[in-house]
C-alpha positions as a LaTeX table, in Angstrom:
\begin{tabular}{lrrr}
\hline
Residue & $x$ (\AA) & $y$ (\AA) & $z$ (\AA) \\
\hline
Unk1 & 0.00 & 0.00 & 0.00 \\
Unk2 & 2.90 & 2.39 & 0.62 \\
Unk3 & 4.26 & 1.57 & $-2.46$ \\
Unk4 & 1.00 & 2.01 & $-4.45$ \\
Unk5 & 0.98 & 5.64 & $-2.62$ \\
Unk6 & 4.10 & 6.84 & $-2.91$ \\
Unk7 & 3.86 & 5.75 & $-7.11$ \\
Unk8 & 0.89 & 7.89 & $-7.20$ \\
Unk9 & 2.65 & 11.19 & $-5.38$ \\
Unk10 & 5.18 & 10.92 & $-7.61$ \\
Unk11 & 3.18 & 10.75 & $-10.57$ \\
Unk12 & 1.07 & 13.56 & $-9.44$ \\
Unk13 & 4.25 & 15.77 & $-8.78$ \\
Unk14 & 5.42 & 15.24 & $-12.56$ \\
Unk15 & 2.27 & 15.83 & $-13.34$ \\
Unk16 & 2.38 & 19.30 & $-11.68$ \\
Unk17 & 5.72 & 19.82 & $-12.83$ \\
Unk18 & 4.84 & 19.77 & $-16.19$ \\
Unk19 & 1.81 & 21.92 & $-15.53$ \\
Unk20 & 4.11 & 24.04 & $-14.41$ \\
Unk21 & 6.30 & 24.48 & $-17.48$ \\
Unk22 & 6.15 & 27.54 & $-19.12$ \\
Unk23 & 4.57 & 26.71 & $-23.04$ \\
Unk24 & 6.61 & 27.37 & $-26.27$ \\
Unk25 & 6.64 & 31.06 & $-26.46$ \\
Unk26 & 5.15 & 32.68 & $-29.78$ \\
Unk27 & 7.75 & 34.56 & $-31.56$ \\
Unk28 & 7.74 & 38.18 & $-31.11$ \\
Unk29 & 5.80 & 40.52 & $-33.54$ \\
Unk30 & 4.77 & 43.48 & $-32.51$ \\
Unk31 & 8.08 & 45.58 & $-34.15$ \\
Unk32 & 8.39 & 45.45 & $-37.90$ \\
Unk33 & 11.25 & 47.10 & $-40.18$ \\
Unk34 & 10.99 & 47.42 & $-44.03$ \\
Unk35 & 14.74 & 47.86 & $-45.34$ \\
Unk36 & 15.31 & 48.86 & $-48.54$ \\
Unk37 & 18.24 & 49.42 & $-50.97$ \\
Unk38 & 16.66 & 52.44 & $-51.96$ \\
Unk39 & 14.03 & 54.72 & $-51.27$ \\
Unk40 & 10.41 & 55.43 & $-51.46$ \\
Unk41 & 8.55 & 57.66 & $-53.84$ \\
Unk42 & 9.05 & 55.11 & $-57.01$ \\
Unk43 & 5.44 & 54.43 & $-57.67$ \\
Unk44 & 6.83 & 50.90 & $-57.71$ \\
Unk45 & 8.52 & 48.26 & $-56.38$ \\
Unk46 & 9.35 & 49.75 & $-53.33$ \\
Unk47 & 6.05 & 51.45 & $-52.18$ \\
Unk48 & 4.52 & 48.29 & $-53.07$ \\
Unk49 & 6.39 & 46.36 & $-50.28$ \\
Unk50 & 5.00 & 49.72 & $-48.54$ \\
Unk51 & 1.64 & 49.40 & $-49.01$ \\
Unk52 & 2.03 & 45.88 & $-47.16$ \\
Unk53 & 4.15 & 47.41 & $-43.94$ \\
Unk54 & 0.73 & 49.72 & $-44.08$ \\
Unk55 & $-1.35$ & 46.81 & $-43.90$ \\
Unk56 & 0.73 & 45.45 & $-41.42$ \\
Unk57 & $-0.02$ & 48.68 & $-38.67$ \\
Unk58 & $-3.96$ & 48.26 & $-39.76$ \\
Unk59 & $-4.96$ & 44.98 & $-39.31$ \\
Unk60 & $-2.48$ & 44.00 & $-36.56$ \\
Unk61 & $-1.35$ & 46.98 & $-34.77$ \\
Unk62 & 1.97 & 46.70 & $-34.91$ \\
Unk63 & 5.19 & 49.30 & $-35.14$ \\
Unk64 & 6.27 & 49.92 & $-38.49$ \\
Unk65 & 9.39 & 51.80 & $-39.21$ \\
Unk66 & 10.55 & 52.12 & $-42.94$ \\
Unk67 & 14.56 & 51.93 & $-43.75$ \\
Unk68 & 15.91 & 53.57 & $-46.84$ \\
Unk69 & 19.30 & 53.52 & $-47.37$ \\
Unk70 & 19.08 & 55.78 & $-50.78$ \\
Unk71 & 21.88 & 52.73 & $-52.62$ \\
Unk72 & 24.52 & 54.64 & $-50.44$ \\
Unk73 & 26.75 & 51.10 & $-49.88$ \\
Unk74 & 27.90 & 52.71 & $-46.34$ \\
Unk75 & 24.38 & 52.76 & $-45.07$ \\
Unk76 & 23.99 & 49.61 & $-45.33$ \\
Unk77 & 25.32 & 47.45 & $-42.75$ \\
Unk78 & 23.96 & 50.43 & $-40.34$ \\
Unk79 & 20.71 & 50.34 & $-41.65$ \\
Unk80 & 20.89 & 46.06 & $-40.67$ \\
Unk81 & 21.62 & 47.15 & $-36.92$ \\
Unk82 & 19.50 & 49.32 & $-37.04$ \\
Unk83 & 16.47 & 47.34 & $-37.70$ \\
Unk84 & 17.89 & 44.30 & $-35.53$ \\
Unk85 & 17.79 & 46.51 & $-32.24$ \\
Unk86 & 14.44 & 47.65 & $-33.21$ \\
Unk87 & 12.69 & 44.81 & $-34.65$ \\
Unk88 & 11.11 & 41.65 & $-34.02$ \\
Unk89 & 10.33 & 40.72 & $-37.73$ \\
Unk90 & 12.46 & 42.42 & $-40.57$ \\
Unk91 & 11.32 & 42.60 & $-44.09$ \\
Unk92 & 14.37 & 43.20 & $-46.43$ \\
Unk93 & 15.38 & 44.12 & $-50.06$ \\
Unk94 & 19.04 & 43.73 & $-49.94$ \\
Unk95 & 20.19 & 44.13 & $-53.50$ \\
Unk96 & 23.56 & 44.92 & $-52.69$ \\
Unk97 & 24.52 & 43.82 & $-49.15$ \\
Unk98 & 23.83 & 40.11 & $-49.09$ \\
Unk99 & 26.60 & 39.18 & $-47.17$ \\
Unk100 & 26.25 & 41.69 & $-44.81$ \\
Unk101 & 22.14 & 40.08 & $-44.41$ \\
Unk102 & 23.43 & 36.94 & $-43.99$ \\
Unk103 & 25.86 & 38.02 & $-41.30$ \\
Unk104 & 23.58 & 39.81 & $-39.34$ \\
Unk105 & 20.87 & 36.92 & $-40.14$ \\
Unk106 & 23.70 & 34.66 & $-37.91$ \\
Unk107 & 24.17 & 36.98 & $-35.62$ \\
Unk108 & 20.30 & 37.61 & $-34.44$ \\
Unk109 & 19.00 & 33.71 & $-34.87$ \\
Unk110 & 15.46 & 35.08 & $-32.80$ \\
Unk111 & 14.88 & 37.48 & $-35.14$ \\
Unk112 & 12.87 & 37.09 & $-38.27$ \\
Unk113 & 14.90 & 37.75 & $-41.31$ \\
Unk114 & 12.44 & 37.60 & $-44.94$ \\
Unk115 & 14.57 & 38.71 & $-47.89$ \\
Unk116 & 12.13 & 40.16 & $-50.68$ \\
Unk117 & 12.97 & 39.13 & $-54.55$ \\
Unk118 & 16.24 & 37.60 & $-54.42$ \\
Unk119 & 17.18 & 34.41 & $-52.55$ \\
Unk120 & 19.31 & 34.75 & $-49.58$ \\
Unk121 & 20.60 & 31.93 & $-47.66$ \\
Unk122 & 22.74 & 32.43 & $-44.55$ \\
Unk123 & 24.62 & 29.03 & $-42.65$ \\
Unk124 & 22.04 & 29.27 & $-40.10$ \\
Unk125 & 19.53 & 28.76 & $-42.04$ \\
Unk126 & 16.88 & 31.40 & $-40.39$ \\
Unk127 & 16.35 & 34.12 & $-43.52$ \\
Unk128 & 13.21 & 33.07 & $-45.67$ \\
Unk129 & 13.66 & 34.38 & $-49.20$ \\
Unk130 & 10.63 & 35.99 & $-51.23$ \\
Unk131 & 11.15 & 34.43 & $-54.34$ \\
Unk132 & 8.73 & 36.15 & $-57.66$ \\
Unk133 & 8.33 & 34.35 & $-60.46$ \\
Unk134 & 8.74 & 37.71 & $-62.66$ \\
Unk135 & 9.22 & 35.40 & $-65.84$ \\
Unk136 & 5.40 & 34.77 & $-66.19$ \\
Unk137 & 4.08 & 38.59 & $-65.93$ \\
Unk138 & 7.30 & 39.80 & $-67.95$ \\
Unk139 & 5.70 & 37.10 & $-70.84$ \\
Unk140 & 3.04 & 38.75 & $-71.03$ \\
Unk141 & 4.00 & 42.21 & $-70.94$ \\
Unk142 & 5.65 & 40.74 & $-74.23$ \\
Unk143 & 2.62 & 39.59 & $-75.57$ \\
Unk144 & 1.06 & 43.03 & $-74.77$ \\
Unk145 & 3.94 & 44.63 & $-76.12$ \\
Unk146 & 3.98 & 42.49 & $-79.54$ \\
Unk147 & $-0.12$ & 42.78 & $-79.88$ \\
Unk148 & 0.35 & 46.60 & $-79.53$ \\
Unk149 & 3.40 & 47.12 & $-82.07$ \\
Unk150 & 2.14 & 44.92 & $-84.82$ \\
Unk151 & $-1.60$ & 47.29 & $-84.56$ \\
Unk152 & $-0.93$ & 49.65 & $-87.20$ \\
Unk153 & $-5.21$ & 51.12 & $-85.78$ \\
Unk154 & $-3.36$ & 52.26 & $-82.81$ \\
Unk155 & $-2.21$ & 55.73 & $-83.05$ \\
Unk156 & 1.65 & 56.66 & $-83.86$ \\
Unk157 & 1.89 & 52.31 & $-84.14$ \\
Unk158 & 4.27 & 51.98 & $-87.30$ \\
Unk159 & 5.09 & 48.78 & $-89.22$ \\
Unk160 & 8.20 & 48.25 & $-87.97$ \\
Unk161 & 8.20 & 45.01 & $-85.65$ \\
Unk162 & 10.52 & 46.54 & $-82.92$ \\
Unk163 & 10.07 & 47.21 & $-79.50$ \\
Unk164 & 12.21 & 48.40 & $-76.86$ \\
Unk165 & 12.79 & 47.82 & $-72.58$ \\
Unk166 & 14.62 & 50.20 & $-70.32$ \\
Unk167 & 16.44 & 48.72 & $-67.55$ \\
Unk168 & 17.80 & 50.06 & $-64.07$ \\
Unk169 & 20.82 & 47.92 & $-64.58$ \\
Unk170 & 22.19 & 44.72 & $-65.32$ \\
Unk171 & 21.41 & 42.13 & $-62.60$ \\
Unk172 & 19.91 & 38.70 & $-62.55$ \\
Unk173 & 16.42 & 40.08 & $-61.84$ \\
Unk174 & 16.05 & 42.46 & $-64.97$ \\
Unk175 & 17.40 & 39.68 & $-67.09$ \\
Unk176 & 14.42 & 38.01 & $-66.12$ \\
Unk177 & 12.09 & 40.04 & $-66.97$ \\
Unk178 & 14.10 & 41.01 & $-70.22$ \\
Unk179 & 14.44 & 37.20 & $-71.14$ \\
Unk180 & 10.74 & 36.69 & $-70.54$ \\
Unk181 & 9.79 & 39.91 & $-72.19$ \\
Unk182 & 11.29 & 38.52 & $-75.32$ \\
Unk183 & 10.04 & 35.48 & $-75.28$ \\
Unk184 & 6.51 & 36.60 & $-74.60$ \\
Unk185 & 6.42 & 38.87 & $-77.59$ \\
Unk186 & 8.47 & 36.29 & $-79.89$ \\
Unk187 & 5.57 & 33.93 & $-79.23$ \\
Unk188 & 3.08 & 36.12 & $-81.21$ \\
Unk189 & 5.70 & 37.17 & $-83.95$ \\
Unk190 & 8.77 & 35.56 & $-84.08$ \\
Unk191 & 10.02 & 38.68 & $-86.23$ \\
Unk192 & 9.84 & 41.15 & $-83.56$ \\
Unk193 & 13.31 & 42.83 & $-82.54$ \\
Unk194 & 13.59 & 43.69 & $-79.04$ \\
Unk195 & 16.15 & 46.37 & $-78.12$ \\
Unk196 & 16.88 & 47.09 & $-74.60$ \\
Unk197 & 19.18 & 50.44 & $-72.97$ \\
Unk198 & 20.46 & 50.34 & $-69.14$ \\
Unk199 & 20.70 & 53.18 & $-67.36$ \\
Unk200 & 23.13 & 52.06 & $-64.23$ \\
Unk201 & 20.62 & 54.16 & $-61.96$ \\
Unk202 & 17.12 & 53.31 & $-60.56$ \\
Unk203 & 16.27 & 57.14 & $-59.77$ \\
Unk204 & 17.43 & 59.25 & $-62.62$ \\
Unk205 & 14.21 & 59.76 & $-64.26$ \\
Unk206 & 16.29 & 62.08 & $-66.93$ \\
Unk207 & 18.71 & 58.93 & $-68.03$ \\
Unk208 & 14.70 & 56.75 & $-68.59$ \\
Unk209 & 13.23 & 59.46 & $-70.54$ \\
Unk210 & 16.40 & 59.92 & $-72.56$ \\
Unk211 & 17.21 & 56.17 & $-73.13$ \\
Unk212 & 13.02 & 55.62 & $-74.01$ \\
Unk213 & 13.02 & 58.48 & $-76.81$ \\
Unk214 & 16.28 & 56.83 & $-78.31$ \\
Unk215 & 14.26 & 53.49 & $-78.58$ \\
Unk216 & 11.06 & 55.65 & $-79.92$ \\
Unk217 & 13.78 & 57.79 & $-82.60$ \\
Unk218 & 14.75 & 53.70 & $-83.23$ \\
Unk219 & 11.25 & 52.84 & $-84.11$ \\
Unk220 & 9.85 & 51.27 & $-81.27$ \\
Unk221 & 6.29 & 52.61 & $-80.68$ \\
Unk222 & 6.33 & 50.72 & $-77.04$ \\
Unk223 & 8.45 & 50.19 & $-74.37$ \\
Unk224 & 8.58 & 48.71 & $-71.28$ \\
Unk225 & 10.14 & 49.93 & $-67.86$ \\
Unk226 & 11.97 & 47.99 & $-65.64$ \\
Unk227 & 13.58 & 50.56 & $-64.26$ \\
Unk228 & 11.69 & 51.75 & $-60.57$ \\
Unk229 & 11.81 & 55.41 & $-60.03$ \\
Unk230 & 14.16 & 56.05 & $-63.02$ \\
Unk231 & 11.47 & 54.39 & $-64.89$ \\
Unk232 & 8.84 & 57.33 & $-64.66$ \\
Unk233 & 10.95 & 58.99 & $-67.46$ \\
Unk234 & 10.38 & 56.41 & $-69.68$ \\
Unk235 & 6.50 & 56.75 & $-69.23$ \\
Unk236 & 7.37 & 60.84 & $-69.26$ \\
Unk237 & 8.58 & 59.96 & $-72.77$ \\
Unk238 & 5.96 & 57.96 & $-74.06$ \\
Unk239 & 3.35 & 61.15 & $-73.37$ \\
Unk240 & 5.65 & 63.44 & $-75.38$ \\
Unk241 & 5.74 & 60.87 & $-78.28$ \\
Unk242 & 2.73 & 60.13 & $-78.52$ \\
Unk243 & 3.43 & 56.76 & $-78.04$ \\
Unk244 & 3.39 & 53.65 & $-75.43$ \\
Unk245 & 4.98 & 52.38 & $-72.86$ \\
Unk246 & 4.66 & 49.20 & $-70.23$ \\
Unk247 & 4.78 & 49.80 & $-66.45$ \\
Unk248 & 6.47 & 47.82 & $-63.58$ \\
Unk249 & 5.87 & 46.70 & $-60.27$ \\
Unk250 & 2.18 & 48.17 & $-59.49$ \\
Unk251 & $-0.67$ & 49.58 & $-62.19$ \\
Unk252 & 0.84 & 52.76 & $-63.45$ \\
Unk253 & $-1.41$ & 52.92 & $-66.18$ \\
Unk254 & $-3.07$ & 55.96 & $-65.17$ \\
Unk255 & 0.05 & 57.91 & $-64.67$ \\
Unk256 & 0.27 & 59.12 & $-68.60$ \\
Unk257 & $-3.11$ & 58.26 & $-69.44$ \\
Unk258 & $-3.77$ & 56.70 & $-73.36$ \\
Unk259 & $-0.05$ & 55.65 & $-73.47$ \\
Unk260 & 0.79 & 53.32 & $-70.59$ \\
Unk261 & $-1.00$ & 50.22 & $-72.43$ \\
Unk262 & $-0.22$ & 47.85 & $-69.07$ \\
Unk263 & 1.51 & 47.12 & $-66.05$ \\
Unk264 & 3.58 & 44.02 & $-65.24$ \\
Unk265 & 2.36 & 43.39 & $-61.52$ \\
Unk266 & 4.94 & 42.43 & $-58.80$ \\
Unk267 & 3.16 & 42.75 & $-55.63$ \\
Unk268 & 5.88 & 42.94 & $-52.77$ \\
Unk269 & 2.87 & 44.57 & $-50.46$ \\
Unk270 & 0.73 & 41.36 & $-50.62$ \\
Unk271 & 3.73 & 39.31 & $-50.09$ \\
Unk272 & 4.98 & 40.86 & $-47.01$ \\
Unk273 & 1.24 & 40.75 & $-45.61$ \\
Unk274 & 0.90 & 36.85 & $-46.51$ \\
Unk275 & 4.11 & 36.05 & $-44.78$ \\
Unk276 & 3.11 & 37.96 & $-41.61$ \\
Unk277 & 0.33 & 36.64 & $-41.53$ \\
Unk278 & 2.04 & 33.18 & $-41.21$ \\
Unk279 & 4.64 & 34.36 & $-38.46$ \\
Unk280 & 0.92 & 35.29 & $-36.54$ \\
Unk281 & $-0.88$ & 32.03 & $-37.47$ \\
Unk282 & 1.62 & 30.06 & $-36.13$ \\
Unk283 & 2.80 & 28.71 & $-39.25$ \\
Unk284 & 5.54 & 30.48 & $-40.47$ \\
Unk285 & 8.99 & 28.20 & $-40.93$ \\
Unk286 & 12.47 & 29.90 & $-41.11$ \\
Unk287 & 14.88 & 28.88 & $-44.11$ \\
Unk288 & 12.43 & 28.41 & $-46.65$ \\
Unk289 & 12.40 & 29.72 & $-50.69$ \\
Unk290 & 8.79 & 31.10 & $-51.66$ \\
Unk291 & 7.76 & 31.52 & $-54.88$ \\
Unk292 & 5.23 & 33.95 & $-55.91$ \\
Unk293 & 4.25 & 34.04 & $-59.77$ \\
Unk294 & 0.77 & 34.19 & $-61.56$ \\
Unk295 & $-1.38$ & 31.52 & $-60.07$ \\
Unk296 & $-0.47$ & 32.79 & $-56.19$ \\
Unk297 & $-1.21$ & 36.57 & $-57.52$ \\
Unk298 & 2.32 & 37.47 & $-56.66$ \\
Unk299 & 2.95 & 38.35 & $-60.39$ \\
Unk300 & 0.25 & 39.56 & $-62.52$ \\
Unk301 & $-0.55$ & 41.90 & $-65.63$ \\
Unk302 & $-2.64$ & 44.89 & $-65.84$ \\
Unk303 & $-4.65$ & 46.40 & $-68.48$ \\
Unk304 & $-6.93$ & 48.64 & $-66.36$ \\
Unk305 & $-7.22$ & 51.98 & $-66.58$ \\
Unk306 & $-9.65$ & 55.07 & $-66.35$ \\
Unk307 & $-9.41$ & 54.82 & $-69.93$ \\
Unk308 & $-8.18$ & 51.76 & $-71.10$ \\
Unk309 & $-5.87$ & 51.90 & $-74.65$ \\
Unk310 & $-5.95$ & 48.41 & $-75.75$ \\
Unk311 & $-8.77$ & 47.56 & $-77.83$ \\
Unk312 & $-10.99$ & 44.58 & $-75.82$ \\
Unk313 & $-9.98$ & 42.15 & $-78.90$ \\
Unk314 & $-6.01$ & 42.59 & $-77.60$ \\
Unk315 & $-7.29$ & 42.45 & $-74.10$ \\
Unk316 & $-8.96$ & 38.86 & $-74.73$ \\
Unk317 & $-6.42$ & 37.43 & $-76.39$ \\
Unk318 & $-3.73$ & 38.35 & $-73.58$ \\
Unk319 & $-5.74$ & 37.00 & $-70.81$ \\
Unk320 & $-6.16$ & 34.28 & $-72.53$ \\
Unk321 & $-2.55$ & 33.79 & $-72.69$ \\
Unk322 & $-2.56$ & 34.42 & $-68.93$ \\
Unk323 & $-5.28$ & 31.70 & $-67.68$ \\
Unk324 & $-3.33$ & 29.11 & $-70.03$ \\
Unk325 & $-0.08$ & 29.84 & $-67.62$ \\
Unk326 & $-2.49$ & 29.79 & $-64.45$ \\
Unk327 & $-3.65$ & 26.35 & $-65.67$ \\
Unk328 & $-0.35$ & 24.96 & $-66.53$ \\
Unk329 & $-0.84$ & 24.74 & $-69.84$ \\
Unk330 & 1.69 & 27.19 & $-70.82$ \\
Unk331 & 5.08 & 26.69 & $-69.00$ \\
Unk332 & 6.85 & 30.03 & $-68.96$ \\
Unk333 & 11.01 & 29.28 & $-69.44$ \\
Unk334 & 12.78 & 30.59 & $-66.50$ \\
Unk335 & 15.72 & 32.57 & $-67.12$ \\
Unk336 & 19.23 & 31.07 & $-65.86$ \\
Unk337 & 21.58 & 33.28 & $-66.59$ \\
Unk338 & 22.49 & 31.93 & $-69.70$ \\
\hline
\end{tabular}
C-alpha cells in the first residue's frame, strides 16, 4: 500500500511539474522594419512592399518603421543594426549587401529575417527568401507589347516590328524580366526585334526618358520599364511621343493616361502581408524559398485603366494567354543566366 501511494505522489508531482512548465513562447511581432536598398517615392517596387508594412499597422497593430538607405553602400550594414535593435520581424530588399544580411541573419537567430525578390541563404539557415516568379508577368507584358506594335489602328503604331525595354541595370532580376519579355512577344511574332538600354541608376528619371526616346527615334512605338523610379521617365517619354509604354511593379497605367498600355504586376505589399500573416498564425517556418508568380497573384498583368488603350480584342487574347499559364498549360522558361 505504501508503495502504491508513494507511485501515485510521484506521478502527481510530474504531473504538476509539467503543468508548471512555461509553453513554447510565440515569436515576437509586434516591431516590424521594411529595409530597402533604396528609397520610397518610385510608384513601384518599393512602395509596393509599402503598401504591405501599411497593412501590417492596420490589421495587426503593430510598429512599423521604414529603412531607406538611398543605394549609399555605407548605409547599409547600419541600416541592418539598425532594424535588428528595433525589430522583431524584418522585411528586407538587400540588392547589394547580401553578405552583410546573412551576417547579421547569424548573428540575431530570434529574429525574423524575410529577404524580398532575391534568394538569400545564410549558414544558419533562419532568412526566408521571397522568391517572384517575374518570368510569367514579364511574358506577357511581351505579348502586350507584340499585340500593340504589330496594330498599325493604334495611333503613332508603325510597321516596324521593334520594340524596346529600359532597364535600371544589369542584374539577374532584370534579365528576367528582359528574357521573358522577349520570349513573350516572340511567341506572337517571331520577327519582332527587341532592343533594350540600361541606365546604371534606378532614380534618374532624366537617363529613362532619354534612353526611351532613343528606342522611340529607333522605331519602337512601345516600351517597357523595368527601371523603378528612373522608370517614370520612360512613361514621361511615351506622353511626349505620342506613343506607349509598359509599367512595372504596381498599375501605373493611369500615370500618362492613353499611353501606358499595361503594367507588369509584382506585388511585394501582398507578399509581405501573406508572410506575416504566417509568423501570426503560427505557421511560419524559417529557411524556406517562396515563390510567388501568376497563379499565387504574386505576379500579374494589368490592363486597367480610367481609360483603357488596348482595344478589348487585344485584351482577350492576352488574358487568354494568362489563364493558359495559371492552368499549366503554358510553362513560362525561367531565365538562368544563360
Amino acid at each position: 500500500m505504501k508503495k502504491t501511494i508513494l507511485v501515485l505522489l510521484s506521478v502527481l508531482v510530474i504531473v504538476s511539474l509539467i503543468g508548471c512548465a512555461p509553453a513554447a513562447s510565440a515569436p515576437k511581432t509586434e516591431k516590424v522594419v521594411y529595409l530597402i536598398n533604396g528609397a520610397l517615392g518610385d510608384n513601384a517596387f518599393y512602395d509596393s512592399g509599402q503598401k504591405g508594412m501599411d497593412k501590417l499597422a492596420d490589421e495587426y497593430g503593430v510598429e512599423i518603421r521604414t529603412i531607406e538607405t538611398n543605394f549609399d553602400a555605407g548605409q547599409y550594414e547600419p541600416a541592418l543594426q539598425a532594424a535588428a535593435n528595433y525589430a522583431d520581424v524584418i522585411f528586407v530588399i538587400s540588392y547589394g549587401f547580401e553578405d552583410q544580411l546573412k551576417e547579421y541573419a547569424d548573428k540575431y537567430p530570434n529574429k525574423i529575417f524575410v529577404n524580398i525578390d532575391t534568394v538569400v541563404q545564410n549558414e544558419k539557415q533562419t532568412i526566408t527568401s521571397v522568391d517572384f516568379i517575374e518570368e510569367e508577368s514579364a511574358y506577357l507584358a511581351g505579348v502586350v507589347a507584340a499585340l500593340t506594335t504589330t496594330d498599325t489602328s493604334l495611333p503613332g503604331v508603325n510597321a516596324d516590328k521593334l520594340i524596346g525595354a529600359v532597364g535600371g541595370d544589369v542584374d539577374p532580376v532584370i534579365s528576367a524580366f528582359v528574357f521573358a519579355y522577349t520570349n513573350g512577344a516572340k511567341s506572337i511574332d517571331p520577327e519582332i526585334t527587341v532592343e533594350t538600354k540600361y541606365l546604371g541608376s534606378w532614380d534618374d528619371t532624366a537617363k529613362g526618358k532619354q534612353a526611351a526616346l532613343q528606342l522611340y527615334d529607333m522605331g519602337a512605338d512601345v516600351v517597357f520599364q523595368i527601371a523603378a523610379a528612373a522608370g517614370m521617365g520612360v512613361l514621361q517619354a511615351a506622353g511626349e511621343r505620342g506613343l506607349y509604354a509598359i509599367g512595372v511593379d504596381t498599375n501605373q497605367n493611369d500615370i500618362v493616361p492613353g499611353h501606358v498600355v499595361a503594367s507588369d504586376i509584382k506585388d511585394v505589399g501582398k507578399a509581405i502581408y501573406e508572410v506575416f500573416k504566417t509568423i501570426k498564425d503560427g505557421t511560419y517556418k524559417p529557411g524556406q524559398v517562396l515563390s510567388y508568380g501568376l497563379a499565387s497573384g504574386g505576379v500579374d498583368i494589368d490592363m486597367s485603366a480610367a481609360a483603357p488603350v488596348l482595344p478589348q480584342a487585344v485584351q482577350d487574347k492576352v488574358n487568354a494567354v494568362r489563364q493558359e499559364i495559371i492552368d499549366g498549360k503554358l510553362k513560362v522558361e525561367i531565365y538562368t543566366g544563360q
